[in-house]
SELUMTOR-211405 format. One record per residue (C-alpha): residue number from 1; residue in three letters; x, y, z. Coordinates in Angstrom, 2 decimals. Last residue first. Example, Ala and Ser with C-alpha at 12.3 -4.5 7.8 and 13.67 -1.06 7.14 Angstrom:
> n,res,xx,yy,zz
> 2,ser,13.67,-1.06,7.14
> 1,ala,12.30,-4.50,7.80
//
This chain:
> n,res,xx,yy,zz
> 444,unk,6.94,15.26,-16.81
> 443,unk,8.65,13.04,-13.56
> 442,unk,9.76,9.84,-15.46
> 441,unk,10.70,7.14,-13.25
> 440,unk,13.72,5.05,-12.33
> 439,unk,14.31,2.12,-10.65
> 438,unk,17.46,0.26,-11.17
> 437,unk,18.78,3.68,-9.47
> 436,unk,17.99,1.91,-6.37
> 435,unk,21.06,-0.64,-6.67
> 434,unk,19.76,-3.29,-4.13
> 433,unk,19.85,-4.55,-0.81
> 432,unk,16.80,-6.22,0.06
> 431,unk,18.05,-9.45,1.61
> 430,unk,14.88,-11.33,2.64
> 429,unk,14.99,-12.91,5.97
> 428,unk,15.02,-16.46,5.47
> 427,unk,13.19,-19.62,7.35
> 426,unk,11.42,-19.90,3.67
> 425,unk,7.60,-19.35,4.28
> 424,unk,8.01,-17.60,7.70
> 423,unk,10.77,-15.09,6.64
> 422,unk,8.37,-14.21,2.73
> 421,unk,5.44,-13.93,5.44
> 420,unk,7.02,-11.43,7.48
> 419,unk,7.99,-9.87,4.12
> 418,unk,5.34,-9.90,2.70
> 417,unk,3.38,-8.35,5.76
> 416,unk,5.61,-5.64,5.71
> 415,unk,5.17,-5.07,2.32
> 414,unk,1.44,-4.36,2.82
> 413,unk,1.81,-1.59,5.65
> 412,unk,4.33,0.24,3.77
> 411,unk,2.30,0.45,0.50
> 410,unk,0.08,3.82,0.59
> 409,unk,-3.19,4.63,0.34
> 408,unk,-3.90,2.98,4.07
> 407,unk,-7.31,1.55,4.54
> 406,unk,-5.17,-2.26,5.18
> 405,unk,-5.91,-4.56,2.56
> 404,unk,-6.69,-8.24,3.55
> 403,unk,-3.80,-10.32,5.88
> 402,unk,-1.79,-12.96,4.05
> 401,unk,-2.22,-16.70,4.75
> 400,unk,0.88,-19.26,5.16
> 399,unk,-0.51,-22.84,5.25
> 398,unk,2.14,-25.16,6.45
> 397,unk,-0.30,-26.67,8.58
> 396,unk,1.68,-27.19,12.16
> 395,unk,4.30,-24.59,11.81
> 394,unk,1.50,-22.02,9.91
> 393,unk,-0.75,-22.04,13.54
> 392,unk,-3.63,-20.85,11.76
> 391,unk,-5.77,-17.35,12.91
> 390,unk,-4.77,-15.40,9.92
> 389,unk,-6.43,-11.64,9.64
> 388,unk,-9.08,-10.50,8.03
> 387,unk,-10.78,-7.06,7.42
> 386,unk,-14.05,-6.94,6.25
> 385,unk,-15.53,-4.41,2.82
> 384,unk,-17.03,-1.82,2.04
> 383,unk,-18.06,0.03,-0.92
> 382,unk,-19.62,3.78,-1.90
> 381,unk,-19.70,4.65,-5.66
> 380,unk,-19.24,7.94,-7.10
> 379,unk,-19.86,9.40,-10.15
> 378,unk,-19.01,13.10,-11.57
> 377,unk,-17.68,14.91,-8.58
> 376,unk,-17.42,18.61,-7.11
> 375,unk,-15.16,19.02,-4.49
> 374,unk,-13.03,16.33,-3.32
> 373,unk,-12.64,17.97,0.76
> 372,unk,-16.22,17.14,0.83
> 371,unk,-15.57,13.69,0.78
> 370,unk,-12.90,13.41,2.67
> 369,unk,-15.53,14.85,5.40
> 368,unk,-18.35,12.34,4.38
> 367,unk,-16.49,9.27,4.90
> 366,unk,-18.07,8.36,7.77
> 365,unk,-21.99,9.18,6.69
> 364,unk,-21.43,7.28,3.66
> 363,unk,-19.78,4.40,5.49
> 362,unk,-23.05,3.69,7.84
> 361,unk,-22.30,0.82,10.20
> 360,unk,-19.83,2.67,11.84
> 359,unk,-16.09,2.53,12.80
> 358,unk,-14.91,1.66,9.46
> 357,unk,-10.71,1.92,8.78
> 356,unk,-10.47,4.95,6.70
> 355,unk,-11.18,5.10,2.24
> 354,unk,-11.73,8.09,0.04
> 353,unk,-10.78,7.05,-3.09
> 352,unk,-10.17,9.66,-6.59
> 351,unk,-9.90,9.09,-10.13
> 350,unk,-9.45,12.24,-11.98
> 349,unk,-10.49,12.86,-15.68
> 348,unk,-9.30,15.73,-18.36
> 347,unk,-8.01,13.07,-20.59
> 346,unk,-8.92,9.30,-20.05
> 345,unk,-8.39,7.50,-17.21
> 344,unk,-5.52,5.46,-15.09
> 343,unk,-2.69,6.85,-17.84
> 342,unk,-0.89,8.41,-14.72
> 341,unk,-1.51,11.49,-15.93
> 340,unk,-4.85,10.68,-16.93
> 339,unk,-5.54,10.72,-12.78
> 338,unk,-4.64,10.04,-9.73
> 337,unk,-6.08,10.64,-6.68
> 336,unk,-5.86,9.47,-2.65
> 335,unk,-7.69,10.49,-0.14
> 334,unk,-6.44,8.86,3.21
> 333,unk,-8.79,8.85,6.51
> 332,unk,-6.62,8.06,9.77
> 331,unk,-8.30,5.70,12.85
> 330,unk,-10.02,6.37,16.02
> 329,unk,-11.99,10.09,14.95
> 328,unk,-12.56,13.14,16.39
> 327,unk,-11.82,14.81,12.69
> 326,unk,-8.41,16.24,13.08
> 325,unk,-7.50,13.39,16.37
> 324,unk,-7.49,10.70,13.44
> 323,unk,-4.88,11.88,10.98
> 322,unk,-6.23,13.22,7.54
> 321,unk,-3.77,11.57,4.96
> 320,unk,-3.67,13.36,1.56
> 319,unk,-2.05,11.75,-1.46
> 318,unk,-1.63,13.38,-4.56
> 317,unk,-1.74,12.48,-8.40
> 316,unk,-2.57,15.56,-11.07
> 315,unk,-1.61,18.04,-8.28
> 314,unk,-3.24,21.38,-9.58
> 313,unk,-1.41,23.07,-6.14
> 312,unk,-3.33,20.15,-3.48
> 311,unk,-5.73,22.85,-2.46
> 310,unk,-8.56,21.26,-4.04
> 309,unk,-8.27,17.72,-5.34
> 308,unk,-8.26,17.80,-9.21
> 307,unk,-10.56,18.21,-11.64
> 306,unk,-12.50,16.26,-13.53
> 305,unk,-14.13,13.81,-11.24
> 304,unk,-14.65,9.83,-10.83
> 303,unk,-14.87,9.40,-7.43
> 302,unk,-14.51,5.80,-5.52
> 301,unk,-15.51,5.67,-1.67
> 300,unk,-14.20,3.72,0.93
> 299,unk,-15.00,1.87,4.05
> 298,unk,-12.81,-0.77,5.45
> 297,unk,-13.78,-3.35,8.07
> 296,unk,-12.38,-4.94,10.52
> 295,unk,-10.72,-7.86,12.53
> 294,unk,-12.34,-10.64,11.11
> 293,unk,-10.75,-14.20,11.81
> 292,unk,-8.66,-16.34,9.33
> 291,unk,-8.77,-20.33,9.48
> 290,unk,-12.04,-21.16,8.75
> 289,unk,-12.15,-19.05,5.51
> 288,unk,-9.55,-20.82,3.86
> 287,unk,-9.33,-19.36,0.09
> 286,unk,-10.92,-16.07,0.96
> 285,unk,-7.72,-15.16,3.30
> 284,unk,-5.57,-14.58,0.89
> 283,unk,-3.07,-17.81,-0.16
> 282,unk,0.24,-19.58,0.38
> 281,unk,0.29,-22.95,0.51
> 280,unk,2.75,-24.98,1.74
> 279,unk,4.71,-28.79,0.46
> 278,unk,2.95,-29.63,-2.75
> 277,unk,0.63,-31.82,-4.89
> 276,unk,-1.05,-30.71,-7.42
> 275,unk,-4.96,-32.69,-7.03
> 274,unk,-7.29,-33.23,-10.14
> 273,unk,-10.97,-33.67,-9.90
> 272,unk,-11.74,-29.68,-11.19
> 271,unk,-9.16,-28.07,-8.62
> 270,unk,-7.58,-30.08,-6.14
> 269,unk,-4.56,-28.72,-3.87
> 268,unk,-1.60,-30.49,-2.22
> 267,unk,-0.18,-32.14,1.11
> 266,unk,-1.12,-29.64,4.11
> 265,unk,0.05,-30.33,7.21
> 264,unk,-2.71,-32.18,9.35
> 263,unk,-0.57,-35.01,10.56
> 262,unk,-2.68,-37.51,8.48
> 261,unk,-2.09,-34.98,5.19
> 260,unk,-4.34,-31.95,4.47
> 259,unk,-5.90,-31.20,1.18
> 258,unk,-6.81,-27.55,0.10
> 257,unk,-9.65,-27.07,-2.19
> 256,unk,-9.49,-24.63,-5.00
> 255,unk,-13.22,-24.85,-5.86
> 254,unk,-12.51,-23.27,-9.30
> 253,unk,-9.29,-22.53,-11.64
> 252,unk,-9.79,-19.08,-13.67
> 251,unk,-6.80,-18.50,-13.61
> 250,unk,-3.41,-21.49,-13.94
> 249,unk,0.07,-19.60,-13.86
> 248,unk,2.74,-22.36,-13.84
> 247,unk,6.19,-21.13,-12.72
> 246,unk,9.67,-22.02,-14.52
> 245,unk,11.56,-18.99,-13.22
> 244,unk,10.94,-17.20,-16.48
> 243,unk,7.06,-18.00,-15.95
> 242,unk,7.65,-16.05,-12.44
> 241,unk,8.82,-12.85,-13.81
> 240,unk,5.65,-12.91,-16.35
> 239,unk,3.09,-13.91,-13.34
> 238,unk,4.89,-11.32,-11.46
> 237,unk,4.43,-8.34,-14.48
> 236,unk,0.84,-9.39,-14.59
> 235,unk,0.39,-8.96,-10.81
> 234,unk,2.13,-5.44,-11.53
> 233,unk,0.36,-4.22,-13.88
> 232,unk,-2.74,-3.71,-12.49
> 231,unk,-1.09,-1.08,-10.41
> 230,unk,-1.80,2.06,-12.67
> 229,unk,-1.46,2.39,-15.91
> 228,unk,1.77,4.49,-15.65
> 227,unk,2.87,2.76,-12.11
> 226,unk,2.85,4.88,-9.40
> 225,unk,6.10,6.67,-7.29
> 224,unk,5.79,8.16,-4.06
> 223,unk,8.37,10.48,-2.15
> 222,unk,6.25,13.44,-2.82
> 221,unk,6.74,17.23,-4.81
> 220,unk,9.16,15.83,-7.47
> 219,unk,13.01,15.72,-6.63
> 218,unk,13.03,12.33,-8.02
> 217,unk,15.05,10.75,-5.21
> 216,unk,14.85,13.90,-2.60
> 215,unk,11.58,12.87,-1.77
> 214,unk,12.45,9.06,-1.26
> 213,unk,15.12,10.40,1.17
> 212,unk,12.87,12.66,2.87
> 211,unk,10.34,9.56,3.58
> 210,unk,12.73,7.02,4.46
> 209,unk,14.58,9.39,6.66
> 208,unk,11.04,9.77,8.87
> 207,unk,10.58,5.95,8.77
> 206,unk,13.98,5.27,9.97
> 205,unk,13.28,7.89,13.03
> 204,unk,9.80,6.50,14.20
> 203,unk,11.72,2.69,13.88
> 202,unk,14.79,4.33,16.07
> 201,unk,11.94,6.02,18.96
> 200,unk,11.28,3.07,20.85
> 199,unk,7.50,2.75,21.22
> 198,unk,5.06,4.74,23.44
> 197,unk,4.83,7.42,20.25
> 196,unk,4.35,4.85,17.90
> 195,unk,0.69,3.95,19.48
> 194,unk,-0.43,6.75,17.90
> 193,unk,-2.67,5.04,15.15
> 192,unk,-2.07,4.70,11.09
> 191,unk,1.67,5.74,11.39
> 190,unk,3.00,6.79,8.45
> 189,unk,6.54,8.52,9.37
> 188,unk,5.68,11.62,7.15
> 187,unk,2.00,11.91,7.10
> 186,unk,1.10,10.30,10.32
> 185,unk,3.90,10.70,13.00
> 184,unk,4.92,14.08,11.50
> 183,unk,1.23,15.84,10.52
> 182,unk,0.36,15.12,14.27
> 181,unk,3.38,15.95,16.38
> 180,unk,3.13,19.33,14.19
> 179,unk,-0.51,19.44,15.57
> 178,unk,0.20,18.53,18.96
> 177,unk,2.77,21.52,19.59
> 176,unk,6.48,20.15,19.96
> 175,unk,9.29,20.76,22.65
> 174,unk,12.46,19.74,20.75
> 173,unk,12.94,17.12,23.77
> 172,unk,9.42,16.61,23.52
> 171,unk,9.91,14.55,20.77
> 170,unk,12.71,12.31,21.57
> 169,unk,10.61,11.49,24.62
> 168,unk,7.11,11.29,22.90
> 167,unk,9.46,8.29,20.44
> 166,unk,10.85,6.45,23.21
> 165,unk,14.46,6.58,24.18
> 164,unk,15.30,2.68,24.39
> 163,unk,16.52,1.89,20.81
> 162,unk,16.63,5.63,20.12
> 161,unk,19.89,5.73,22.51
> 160,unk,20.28,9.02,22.90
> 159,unk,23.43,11.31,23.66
> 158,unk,23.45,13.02,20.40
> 157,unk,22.63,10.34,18.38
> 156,unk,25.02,12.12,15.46
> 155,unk,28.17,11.18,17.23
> 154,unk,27.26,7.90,17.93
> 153,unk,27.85,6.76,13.70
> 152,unk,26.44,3.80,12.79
> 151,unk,22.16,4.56,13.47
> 150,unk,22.89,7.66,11.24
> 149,unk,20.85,10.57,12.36
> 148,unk,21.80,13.73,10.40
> 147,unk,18.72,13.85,8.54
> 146,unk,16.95,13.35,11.69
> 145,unk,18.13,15.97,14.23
> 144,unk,17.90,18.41,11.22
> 143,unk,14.25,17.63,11.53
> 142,unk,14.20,18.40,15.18
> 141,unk,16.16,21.56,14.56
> 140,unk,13.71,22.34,11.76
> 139,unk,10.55,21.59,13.65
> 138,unk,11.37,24.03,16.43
> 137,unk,12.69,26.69,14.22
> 136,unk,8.97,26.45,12.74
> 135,unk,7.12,26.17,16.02
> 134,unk,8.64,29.67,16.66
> 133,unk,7.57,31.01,13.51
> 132,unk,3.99,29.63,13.31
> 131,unk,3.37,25.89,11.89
> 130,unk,1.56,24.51,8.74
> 129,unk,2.42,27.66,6.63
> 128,unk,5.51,26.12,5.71
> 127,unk,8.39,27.76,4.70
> 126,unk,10.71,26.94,7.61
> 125,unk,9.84,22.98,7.43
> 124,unk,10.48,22.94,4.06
> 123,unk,14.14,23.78,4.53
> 122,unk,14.19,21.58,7.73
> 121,unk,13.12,18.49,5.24
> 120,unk,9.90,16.44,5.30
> 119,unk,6.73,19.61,5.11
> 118,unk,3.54,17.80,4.14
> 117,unk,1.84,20.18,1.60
> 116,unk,-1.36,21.27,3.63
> 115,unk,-4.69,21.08,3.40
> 114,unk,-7.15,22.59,6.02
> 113,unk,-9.28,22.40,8.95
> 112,unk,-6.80,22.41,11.50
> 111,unk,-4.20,20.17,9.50
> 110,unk,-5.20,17.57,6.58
> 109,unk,-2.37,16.27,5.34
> 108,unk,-0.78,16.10,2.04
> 107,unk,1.85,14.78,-0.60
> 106,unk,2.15,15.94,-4.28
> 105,unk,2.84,15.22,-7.76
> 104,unk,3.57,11.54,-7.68
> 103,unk,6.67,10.16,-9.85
> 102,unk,5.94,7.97,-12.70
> 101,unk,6.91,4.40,-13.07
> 100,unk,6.81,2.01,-16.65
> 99,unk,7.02,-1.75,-15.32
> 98,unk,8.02,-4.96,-16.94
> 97,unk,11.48,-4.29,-16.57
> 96,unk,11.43,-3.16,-12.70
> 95,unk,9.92,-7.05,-12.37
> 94,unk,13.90,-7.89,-11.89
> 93,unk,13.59,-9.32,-8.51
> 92,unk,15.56,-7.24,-6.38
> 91,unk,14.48,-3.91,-8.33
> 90,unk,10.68,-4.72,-7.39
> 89,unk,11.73,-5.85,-3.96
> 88,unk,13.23,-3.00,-3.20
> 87,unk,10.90,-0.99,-4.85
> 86,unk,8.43,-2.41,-2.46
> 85,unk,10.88,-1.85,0.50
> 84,unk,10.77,2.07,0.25
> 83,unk,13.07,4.25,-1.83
> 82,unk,10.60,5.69,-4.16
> 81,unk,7.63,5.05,-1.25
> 80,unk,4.40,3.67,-3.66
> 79,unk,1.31,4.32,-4.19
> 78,unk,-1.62,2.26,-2.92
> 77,unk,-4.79,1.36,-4.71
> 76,unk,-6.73,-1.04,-3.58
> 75,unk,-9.83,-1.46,-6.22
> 74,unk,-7.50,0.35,-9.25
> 73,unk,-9.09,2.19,-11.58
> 72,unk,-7.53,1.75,-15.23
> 71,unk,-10.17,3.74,-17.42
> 70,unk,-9.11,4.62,-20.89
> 69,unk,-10.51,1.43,-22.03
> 68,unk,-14.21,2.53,-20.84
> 67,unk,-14.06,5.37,-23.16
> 66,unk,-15.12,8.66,-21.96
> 65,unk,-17.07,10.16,-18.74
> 64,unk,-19.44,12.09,-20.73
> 63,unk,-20.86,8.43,-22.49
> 62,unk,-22.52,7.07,-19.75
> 61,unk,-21.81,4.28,-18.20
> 60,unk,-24.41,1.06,-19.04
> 59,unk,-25.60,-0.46,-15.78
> 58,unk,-25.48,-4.17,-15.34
> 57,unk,-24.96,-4.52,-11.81
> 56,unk,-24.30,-0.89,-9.78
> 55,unk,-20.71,-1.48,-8.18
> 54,unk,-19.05,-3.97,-10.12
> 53,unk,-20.99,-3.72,-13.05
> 52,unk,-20.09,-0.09,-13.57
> 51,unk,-16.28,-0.55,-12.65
> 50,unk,-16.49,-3.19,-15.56
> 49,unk,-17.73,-0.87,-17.91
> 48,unk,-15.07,1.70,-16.67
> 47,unk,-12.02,-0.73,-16.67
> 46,unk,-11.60,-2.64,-13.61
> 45,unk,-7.55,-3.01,-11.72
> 44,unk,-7.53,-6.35,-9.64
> 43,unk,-6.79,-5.50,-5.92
> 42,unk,-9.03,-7.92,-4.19
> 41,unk,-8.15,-10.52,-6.79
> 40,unk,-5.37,-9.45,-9.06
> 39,unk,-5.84,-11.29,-12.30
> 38,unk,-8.61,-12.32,-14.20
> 37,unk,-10.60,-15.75,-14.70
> 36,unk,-11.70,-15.64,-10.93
> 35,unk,-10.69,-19.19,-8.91
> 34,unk,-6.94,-18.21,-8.99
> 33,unk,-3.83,-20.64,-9.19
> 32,unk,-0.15,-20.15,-9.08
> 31,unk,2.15,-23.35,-9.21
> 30,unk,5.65,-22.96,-7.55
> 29,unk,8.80,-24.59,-8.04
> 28,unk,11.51,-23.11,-5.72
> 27,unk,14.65,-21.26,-7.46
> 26,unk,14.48,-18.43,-4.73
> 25,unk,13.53,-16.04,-8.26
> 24,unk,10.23,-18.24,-7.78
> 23,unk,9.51,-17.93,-4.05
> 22,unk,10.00,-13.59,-4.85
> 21,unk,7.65,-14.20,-7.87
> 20,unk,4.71,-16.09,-5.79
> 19,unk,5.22,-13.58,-2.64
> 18,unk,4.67,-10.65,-4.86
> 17,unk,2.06,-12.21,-7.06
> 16,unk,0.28,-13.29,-3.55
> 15,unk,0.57,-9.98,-2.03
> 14,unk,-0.81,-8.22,-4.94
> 13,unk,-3.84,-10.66,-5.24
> 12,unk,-3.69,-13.34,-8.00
> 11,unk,-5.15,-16.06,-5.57
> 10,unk,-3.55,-19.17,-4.64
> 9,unk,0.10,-20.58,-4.47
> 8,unk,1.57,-23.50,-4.32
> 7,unk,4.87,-24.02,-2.95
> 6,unk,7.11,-26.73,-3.45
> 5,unk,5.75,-28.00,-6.40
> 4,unk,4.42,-31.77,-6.96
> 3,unk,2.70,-32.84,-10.65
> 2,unk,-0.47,-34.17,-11.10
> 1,unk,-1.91,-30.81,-12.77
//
């Protein structure tokens, strides 16, 4: 343990292990710890026994719902955008090896009382029951707006300059009903609030691209992507990538106790009477709880069922967002399944979460219209849990803290806070131009 690292690095939580192997392929020395003797932290992966004791103590399951070992049930599950920046990342630092992807069946929102397939090209947009004729041939010139955008070329802006023209302006220039505004900024750009709209409208376009592009990459019904076993895999496949680099792994490491220096910038970590020294730490919040502040709380609901969602076309993994304004509510609700599939439970069973930023003291109650849209279920188990978000100054500690797991069921929101902390922790911006065909996945 007495040796010095650049970087240490604590908690095996997916931001961490992304961070941790990212640091590593940089060619800095970095020591990983965790206090629990498992990996993944917040967003470890529990097998069916251990899904039981996490939620109802010692409980035996019973023997209907199959063999605990067949259950891979992730705690934050998220999937993941085919082209998006987690790929990126993935393909950028070789961890694409380690990892077997599927494609996701299908892609959602909740739309006047319904469930719809989310509609991302013009073709789609004329088919879908979502919209009336006339909103249609709205939607598809605005989407054909889109695909044709390219931020190089003027000729496609046609006259706007998206890094001033807000996104309600370039909207209401195709003259849009609420409801298609709705589905669009929500379940295609992946916006988890409207304030997007008041915004320039060039981030509102990228996203939209990102999402059709992704779709078009496996031609499957959604632009997301899931590891076969689910996304317990990837902290292992980090702590791998990271051993190559020459990175220490240590779990099941207690007290973790950060030391500070004279000027208050932090000079290594002791665990068990002996102190690694190092330059920063990186960690999640729970490892310096006087320097993060609460900002939330997430409800959420875990189903085990066997069948899958209704109205989602026999979709054996599917996302469906429900935006705020479709249930009266301040922030989005995302269902999200997946199922034997995706080698996450044993044959004939569904894993389902319900989860939506909390905005009452009574999660049951809140979640209760995801809920319903499940159908029948076998188990489920209610959780919630607080939101943090750093409060340090990182120039003057050198302690670079991630923020806890957004509601969201899908990975945008977490990368970006990678990277912002990847550009903090090194002074870099990281370079994520890659060969995306480095990634592929099966689509049976």
């Amino acid at each position: 343990m007495d040796e010095e690292y650049d970087v240490i690095v604590l908690g095996t939580g997916l931001k961490e292990c992304i961070l941790s192997g990212l640091l590593s392929v940089d060619g800095l020395k970095v020591l990983h710890m965790d206090r629990n003797d498992y990996y993944g932290g917040e967003s470890t992966s529990l097998n069916l026994t251990q899904l039981w004791k996490h939620f109802k103590g010692e409980d035996k399951p019973p023997e209907q719902l199959g063999a605990s070992r067949d259950y891979n049930v992730d705690m934050v599950p998220k999937f993941m955008m085919a082209n998006g920046s987690l790929v990126r990342i993935l393909i950028h630092t070789d961890v694409t090896k380690y990892l077997n992807f599927k494609a996701v069946d299908g892609s959602f929102v909740y739309n006047k009382s319904k469930i719809y397939k989310v509609p991302a090209t013009d073709v789609e947009a004329l088919k879908s029951p979502l919209m009336g004729l006339f909103e249609k041939r709205r939607a598809r010139k605005f989407f054909i707006y889109v695909q044709d955008y390219d931020e190089n070329d003027p000729k496609s802006h046609e006259g706007l300059d998206l890094t001033k023209v807000t996104a309600k302006e370039l909207i209401s220039k195709y003259g849009l009903e609420d409801d298609t505004i709705d589905f669009i900024g929500h379940a295609l750009a992946l916006y988890s609030s409207d304030n997007y709209l008041d915004q320039p409208a060039l981030d509102f376009v990228k996203r939209m691209k990102l999402y059709a592009e992704s779709l078009a990459r496996f031609q499957g019904g959604s632009p997301y992507i899931y590891p076969l076993y689910g996304l317990g895999e990837l902290p292992q496949a980090f702590a791998r990538l990271s051993a190559v680099y020459g990175g220490t792994y240590m779990l099941n490491k207690p007290e973790c106790k950060i030391e500070y220096g004279d000027d208050g910038k932090v000079i290594g970590v002791t665990s068990e009477g002996e102190t690694a020294k190092c330059k920063k730490v990186v960690c999640d919040p729970s490892y310096l709880p006087d320097k993060v502040k609460k900002v939330g709380k997430v409800a959420r609901a875990v189903c085990i069922m066997s069948h899958p969602i209704p109205d989602t076309n026999d979709s054996h993994s599917a996302q469906v967002i429900v935006p705020q304004k479709q249930l009266g509510r301040k922030s989005d609700m995302y269902l999200f399944c997946c199922s034997y599939a995706h080698n996450v439970a044993p044959k004939g069973k569904f894993i389902a979460f319900v989860s939506t930023e909390a905005e009452t003291d009574d999660p049951k109650v809140e979640l209760e219209p995801g809920i319903k849209l499940l159908g029948p279920v076998d188990e489920i188990f209610y959780d919630n849990y607080d939101r943090y978000e750093p409060t340090n100054d990182h120039t003057a500690d050198n302690c670079f803290i991630s923020a806890s797991y957004d509601p969201t069921t899908h990975f945008e929101t977490t990368v970006n806070d990678v990277i912002q902390m990847y550009t903090k922790i090194t002074g870099k911006t990281l370079d994520l131009s890659v060969d995306l065909s480095a990634a592929s996945a099966t689509e049976e």
